[in-house]
C-alpha positions as semicolon CSV with decimal commas, in nm:
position;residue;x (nm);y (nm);z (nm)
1;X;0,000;0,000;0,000
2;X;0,247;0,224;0,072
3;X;0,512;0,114;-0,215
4;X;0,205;0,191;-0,430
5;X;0,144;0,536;-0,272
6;X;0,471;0,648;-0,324
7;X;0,494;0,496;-0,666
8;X;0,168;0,735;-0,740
9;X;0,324;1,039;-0,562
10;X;0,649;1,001;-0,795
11;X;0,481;1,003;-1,063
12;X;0,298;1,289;-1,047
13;X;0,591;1,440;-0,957
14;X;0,732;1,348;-1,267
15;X;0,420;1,373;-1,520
16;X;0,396;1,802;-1,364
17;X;0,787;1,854;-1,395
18;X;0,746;1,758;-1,770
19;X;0,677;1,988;-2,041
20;X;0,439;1,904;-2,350
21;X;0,695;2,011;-2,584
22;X;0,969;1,765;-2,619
23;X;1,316;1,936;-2,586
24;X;1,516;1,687;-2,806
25;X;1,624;1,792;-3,137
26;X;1,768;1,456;-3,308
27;X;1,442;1,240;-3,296
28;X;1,346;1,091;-3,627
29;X;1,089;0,819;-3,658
30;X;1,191;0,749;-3,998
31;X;1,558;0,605;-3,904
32;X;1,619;0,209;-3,926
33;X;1,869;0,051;-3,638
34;X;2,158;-0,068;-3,788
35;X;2,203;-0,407;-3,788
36;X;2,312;-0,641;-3,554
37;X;2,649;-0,883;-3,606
38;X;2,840;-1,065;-3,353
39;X;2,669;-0,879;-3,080
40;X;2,698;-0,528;-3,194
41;X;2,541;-0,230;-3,391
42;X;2,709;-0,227;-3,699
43;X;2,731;0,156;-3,676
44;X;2,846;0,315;-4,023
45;X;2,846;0,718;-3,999
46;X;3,020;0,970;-3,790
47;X;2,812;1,217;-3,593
48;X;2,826;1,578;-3,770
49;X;2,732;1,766;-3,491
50;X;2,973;1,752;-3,149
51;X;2,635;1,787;-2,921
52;X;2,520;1,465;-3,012
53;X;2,508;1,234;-2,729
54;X;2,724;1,466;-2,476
55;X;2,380;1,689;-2,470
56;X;2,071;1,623;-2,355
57;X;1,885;1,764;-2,605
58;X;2,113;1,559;-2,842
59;X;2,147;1,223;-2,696
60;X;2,152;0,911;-2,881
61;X;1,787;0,744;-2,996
62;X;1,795;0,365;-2,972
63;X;1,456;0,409;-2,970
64;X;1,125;0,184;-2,862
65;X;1,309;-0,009;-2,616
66;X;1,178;-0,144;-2,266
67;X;1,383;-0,086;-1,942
68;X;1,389;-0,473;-1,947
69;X;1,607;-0,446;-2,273
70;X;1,834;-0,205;-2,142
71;X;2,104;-0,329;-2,106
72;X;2,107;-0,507;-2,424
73;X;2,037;-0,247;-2,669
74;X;2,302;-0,051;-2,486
75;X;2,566;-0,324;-2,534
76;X;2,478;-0,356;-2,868
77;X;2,550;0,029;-2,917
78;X;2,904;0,012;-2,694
79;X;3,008;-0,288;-2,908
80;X;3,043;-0,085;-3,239
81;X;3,274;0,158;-3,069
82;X;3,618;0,170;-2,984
83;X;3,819;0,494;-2,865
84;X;4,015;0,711;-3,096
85;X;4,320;0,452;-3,094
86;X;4,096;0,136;-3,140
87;X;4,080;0,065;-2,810
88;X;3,799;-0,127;-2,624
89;X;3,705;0,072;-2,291
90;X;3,435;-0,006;-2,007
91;X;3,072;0,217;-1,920
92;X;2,847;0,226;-1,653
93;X;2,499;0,374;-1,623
94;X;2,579;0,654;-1,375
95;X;2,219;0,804;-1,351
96;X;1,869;0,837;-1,480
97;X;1,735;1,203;-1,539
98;X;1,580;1,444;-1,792
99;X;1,246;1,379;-1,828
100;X;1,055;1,417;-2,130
101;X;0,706;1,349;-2,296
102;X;0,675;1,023;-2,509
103;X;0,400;0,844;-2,651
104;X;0,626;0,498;-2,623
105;X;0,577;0,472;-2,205
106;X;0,235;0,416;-2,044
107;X;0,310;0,710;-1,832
108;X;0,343;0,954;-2,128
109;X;0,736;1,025;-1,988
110;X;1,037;0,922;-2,129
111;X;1,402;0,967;-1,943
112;X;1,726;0,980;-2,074
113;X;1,987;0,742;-1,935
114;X;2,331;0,900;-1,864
115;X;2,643;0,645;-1,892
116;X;3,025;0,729;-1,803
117;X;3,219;0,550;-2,092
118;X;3,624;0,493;-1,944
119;X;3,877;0,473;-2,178
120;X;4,187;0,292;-2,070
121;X;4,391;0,602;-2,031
122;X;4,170;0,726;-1,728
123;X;3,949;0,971;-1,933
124;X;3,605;0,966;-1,916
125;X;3,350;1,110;-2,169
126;X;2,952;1,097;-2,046
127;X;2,688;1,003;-2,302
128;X;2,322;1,068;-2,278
129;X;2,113;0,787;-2,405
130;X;1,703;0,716;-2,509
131;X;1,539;0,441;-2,510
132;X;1,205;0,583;-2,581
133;X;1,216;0,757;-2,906
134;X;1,474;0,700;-3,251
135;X;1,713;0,835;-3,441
136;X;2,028;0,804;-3,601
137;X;2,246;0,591;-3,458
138;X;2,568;0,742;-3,490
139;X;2,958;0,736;-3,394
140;X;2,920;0,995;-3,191
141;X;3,315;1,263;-3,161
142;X;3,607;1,141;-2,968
143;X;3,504;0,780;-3,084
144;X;3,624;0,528;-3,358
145;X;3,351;0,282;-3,548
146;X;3,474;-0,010;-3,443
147;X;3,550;-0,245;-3,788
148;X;3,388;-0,595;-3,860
């Protein structure tokens, strides 16, 4: 009763802190997902503009994916990518935030999951990624498209 109270209050919370208007520029219901080999996106283009998927307003669409799939689509993205010298390098989901309105959740509210990407050097680059509407997926700067 009370988990279910508090599960109400929160999201009301979040349903009045949302806009209407969706703040995120990159969405495009026309893009395909690239495909899929030996666990991976097979990711073929460079990101043009250096706000995608460091901004919020920019972040990368994986698109129409349920929090039960996560972690997979996610994978699938990190896979295709090395760092600039080809190197493989470890991320972590570091915290859930920005919410918008979608029309792919029950709730009407999407959020944006932020990840901290590690390259072996010690530097760190954070990604903002969504799982509720698509887009492009693309290398996004300070990354290499990892080849097959």
């Amino acid at each position: 009763m009370i988990k279910n109270a508090i599960y109400l209050l929160f999201s009301f919370f979040i349903i009045g802190c949302v806009s209407t208007k969706s703040t995120l520029k990159n969405v495009d219901y026309k893009a395909t997902k690239p495909k899929i080999e030996k666990g991976k996106y097979v990711i073929t283009e460079y990101a043009n503009d250096p706000k995608y998927g460091y901004n919020k307003e920019y972040p990368i669409n994986i698109g129409f994916a349920n929090l039960h799939s996560e972690e997979y689509f996610v994978k699938l993205f990190f896979n295709g990518l090395t760092n600039p010298e080809g190197d493989i390098f470890s991320y972590e989901k570091i915290e859930t935030c920005c919410p918008f309105p979608s029309n792919h959740n029950k709730m009407g509210v999407g959020l944006l999951h932020k990840y901290r990407v590690t390259f072996n050097n010690g530097t760190t680059k954070d990604l903002y990624i969504n799982l509720y509407e698509k887009g492009e997926i693309l290398c996004p700067n300070g990354f290499k498209i990892l080849a097959n």
